[in-house]
C-alpha positions as a Markdown table, in Angstrom:
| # | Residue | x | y | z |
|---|---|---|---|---|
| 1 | Unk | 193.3 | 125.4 | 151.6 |
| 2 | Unk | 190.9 | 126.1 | 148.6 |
| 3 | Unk | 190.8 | 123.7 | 145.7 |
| 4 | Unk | 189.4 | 125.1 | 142.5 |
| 5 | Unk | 187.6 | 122.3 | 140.5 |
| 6 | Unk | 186.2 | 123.2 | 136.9 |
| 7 | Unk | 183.0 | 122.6 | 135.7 |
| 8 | Unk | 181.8 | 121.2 | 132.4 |
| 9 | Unk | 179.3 | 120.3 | 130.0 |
| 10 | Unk | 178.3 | 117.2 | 129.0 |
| 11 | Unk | 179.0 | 116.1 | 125.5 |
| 12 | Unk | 175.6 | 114.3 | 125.6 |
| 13 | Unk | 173.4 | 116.8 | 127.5 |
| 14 | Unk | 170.3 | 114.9 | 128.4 |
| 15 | Unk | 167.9 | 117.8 | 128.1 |
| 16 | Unk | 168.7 | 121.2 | 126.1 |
| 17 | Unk | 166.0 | 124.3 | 126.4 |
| 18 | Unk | 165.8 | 127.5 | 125.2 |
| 19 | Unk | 163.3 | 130.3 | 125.7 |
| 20 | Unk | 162.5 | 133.6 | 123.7 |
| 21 | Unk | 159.9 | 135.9 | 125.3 |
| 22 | Unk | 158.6 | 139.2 | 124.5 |
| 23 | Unk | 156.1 | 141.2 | 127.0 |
| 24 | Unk | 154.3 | 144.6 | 126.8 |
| 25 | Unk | 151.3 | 146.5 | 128.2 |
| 26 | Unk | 149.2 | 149.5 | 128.1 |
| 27 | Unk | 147.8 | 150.8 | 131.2 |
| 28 | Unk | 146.2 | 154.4 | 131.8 |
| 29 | Unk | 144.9 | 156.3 | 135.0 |
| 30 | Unk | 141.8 | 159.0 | 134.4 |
| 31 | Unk | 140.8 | 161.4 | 137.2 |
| 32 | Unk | 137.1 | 161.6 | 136.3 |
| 33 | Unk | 137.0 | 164.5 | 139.5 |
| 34 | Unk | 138.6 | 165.3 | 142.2 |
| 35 | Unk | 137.2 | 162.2 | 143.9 |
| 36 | Unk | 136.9 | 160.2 | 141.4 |
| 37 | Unk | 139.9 | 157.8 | 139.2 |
| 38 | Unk | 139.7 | 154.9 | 137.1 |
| 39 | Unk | 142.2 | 152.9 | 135.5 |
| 40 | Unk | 142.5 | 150.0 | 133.0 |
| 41 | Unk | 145.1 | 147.7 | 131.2 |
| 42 | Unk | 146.1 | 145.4 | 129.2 |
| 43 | Unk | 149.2 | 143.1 | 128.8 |
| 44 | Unk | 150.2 | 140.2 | 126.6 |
| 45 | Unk | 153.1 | 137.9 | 127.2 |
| 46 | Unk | 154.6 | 136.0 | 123.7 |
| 47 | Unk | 156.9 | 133.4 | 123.7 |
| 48 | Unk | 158.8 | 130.3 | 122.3 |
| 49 | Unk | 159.6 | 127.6 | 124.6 |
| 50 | Unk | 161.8 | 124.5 | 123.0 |
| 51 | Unk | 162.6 | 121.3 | 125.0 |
| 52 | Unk | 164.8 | 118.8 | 123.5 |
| 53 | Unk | 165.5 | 115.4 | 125.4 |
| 54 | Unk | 168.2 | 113.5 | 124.4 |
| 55 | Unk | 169.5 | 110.3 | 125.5 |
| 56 | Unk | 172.3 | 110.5 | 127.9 |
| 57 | Unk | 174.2 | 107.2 | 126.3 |
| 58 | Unk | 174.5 | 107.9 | 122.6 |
| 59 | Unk | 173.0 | 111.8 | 122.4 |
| 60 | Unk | 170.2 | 111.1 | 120.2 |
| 61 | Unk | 166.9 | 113.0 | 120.6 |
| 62 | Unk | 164.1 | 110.9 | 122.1 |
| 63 | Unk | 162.1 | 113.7 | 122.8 |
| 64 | Unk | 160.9 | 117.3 | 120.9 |
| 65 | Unk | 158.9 | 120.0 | 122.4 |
| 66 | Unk | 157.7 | 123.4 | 121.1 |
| 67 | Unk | 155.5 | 125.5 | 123.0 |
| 68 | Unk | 154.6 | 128.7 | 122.0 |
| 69 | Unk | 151.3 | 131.1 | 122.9 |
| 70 | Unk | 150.6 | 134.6 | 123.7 |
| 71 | Unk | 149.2 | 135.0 | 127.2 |
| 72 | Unk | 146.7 | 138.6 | 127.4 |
| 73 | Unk | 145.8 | 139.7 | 131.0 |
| 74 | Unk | 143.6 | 142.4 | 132.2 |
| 75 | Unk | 143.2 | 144.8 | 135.3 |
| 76 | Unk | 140.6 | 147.6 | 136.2 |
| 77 | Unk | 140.2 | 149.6 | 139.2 |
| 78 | Unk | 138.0 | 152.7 | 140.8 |
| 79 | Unk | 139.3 | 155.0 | 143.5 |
| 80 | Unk | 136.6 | 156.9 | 145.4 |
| 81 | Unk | 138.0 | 159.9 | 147.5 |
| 82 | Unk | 134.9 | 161.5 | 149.6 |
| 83 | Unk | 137.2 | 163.3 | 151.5 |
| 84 | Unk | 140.6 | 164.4 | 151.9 |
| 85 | Unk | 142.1 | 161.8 | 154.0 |
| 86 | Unk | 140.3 | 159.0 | 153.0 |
| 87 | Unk | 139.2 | 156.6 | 150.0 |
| 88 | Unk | 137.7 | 153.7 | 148.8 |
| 89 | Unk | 138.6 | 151.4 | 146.0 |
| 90 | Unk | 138.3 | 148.3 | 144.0 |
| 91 | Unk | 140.5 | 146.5 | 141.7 |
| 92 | Unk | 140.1 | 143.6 | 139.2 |
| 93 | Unk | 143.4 | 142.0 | 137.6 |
| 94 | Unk | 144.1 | 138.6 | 135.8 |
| 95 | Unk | 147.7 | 136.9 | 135.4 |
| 96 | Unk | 148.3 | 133.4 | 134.0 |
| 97 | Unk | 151.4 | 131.4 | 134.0 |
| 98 | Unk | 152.9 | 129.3 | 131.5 |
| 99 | Unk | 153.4 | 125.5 | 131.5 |
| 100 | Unk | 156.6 | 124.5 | 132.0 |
| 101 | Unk | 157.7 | 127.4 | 134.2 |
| 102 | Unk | 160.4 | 125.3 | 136.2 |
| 103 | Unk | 162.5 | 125.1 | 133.2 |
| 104 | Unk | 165.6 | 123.6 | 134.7 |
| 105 | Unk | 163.4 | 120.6 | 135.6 |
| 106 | Unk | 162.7 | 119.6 | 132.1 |
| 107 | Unk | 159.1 | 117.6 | 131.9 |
| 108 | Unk | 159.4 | 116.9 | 135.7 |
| 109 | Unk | 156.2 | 117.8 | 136.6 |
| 110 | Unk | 155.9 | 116.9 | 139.9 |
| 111 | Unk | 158.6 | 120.2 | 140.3 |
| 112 | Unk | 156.7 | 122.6 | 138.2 |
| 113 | Unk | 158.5 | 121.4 | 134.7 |
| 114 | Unk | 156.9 | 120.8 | 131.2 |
| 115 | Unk | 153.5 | 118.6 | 131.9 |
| 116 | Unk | 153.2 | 116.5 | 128.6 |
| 117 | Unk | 152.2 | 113.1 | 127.1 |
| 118 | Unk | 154.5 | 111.9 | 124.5 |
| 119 | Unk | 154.4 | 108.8 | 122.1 |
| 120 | Unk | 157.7 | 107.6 | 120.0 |
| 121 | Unk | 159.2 | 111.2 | 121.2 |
| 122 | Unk | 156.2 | 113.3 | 119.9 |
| 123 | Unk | 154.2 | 115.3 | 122.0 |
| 124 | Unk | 150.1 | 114.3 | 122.0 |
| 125 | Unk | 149.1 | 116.4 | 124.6 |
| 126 | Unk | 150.5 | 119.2 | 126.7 |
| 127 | Unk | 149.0 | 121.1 | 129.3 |
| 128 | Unk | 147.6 | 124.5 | 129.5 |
| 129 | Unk | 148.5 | 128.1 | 131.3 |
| 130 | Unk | 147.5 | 128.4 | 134.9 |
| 131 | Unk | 144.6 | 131.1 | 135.3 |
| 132 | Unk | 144.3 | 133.9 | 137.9 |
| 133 | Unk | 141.5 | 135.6 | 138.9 |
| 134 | Unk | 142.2 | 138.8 | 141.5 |
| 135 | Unk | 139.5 | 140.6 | 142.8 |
| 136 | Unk | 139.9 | 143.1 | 146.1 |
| 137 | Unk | 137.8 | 145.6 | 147.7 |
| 138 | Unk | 139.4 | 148.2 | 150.2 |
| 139 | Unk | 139.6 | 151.3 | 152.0 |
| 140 | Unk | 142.9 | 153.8 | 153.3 |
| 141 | Unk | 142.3 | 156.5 | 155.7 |
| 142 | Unk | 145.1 | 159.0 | 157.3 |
| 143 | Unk | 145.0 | 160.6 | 160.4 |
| 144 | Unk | 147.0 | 163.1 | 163.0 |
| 145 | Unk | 148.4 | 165.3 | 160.2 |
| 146 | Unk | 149.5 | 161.8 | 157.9 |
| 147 | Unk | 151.1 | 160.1 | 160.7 |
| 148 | Unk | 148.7 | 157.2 | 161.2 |
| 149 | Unk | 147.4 | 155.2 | 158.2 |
| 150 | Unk | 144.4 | 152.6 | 158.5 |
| 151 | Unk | 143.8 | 150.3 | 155.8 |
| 152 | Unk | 141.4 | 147.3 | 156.0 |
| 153 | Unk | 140.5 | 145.2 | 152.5 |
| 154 | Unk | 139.3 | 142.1 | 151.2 |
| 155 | Unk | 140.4 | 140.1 | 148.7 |
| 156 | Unk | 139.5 | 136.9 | 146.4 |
| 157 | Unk | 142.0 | 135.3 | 144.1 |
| 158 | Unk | 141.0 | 132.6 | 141.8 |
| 159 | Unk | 143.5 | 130.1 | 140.3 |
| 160 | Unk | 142.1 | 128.1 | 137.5 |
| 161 | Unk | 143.2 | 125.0 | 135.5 |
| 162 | Unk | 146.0 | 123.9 | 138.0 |
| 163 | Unk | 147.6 | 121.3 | 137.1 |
| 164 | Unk | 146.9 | 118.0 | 139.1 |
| 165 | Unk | 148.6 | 115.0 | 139.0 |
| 166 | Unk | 146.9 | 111.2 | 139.0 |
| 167 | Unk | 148.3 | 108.7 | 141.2 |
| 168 | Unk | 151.8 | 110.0 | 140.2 |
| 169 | Unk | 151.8 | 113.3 | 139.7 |
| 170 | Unk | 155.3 | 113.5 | 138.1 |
| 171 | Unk | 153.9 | 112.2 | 135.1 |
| 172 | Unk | 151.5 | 113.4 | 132.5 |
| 173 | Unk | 149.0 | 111.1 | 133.3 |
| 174 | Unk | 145.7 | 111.7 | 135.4 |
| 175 | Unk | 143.6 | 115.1 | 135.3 |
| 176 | Unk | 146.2 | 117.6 | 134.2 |
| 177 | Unk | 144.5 | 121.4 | 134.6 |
| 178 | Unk | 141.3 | 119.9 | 136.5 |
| 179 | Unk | 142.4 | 122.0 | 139.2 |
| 180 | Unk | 141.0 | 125.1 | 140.8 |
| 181 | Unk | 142.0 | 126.7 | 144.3 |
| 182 | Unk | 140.5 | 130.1 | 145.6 |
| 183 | Unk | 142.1 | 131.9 | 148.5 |
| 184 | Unk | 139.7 | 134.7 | 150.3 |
| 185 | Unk | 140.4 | 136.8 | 153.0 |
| 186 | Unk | 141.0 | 140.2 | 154.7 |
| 187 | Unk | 143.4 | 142.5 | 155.7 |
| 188 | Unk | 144.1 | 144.8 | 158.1 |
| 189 | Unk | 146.9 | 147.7 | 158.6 |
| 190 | Unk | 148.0 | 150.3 | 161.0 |
């Protein structure tokens, strides 16, 4: 009833990618007092990113793109406990993501591929990380022996140089990483 087919690769792969990445961070927590914490980081993101495009007919490379950066984010917070059962806090953290994260897309990037111009196979201009920006202010409070917990925050979160698309947005053409969308709102548990 089951037929087994095989799959194979192309002799004349269109598109061929590889990515090398290396990631680390540093982050600490400090009890100032019994009521008081802070905590801070850092983290950086490295890597290598190579497109090559080749034509599907005779297999010879029409296109060549190396992308490589090291992306640093940040984050910060406080933790104010006034009493037992309850605290306040605030945290700050930023994140950025790469162009070209939809890798299996190639420079689609209508779907999240690599957003570039290119002349005679040569990359003239590519586009640049996506920013965040994460801010949130809340509060946690415990009651009937632990078995209720109330939490209520709010939050901002900032997204910088998105990328946007002209009149066909699956092109490099138009405003590439004009964009900017901020989400705010609030949150409530029980």
């Amino acid at each position: 009833l089951w037929q087994r087919t095989g799959i194979a690769r192309s002799d004349l792969p269109s598109t061929i990618w590889q990515v090398q990445t290396m990631a680390g961070y540093l982050m600490d927590s400090i009890d100032i007092a019994p009521w008081l914490t802070i905590s801070g980081g850092v983290r950086f993101d490295a890597f290598d990113f190579q497109l090559r495009s080749n034509s599907p007919t005779t297999g010879l490379q029409t296109s060549n793109y190396n992308y490589h950066d090291i992306l640093w984010s940040y984050n910060a917070g406080i933790v104010l406990k006034p009493v037992h059962n309850g605290m306040v806090y605030a945290a700050w953290a930023t994140g950025a993501d790469i162009n070209g994260g939809e890798s299996d897309v190639g420079t689609n990037c209508g779907y999240g591929g690599l957003c570039s111009a290119t002349v005679n196979g040569e990359v003239i201009f590519q586009g640049q990380p996506e920013r965040s920006n994460n801010v949130e202010i809340g509060t946690k409070w415990e009651f009937f022996e632990d078995r209720l917990l109330l939490t209520a925050a709010l939050f901002q979160n900032t997204k910088s140089n998105l990328f946007e698309g002209g009149a066909n947005s699956y092109l490099a053409t138009g405003s590439l990483n004009s964009g900017k969308l901020r989400v705010r709102g609030i949150e409530l548990g029980l």
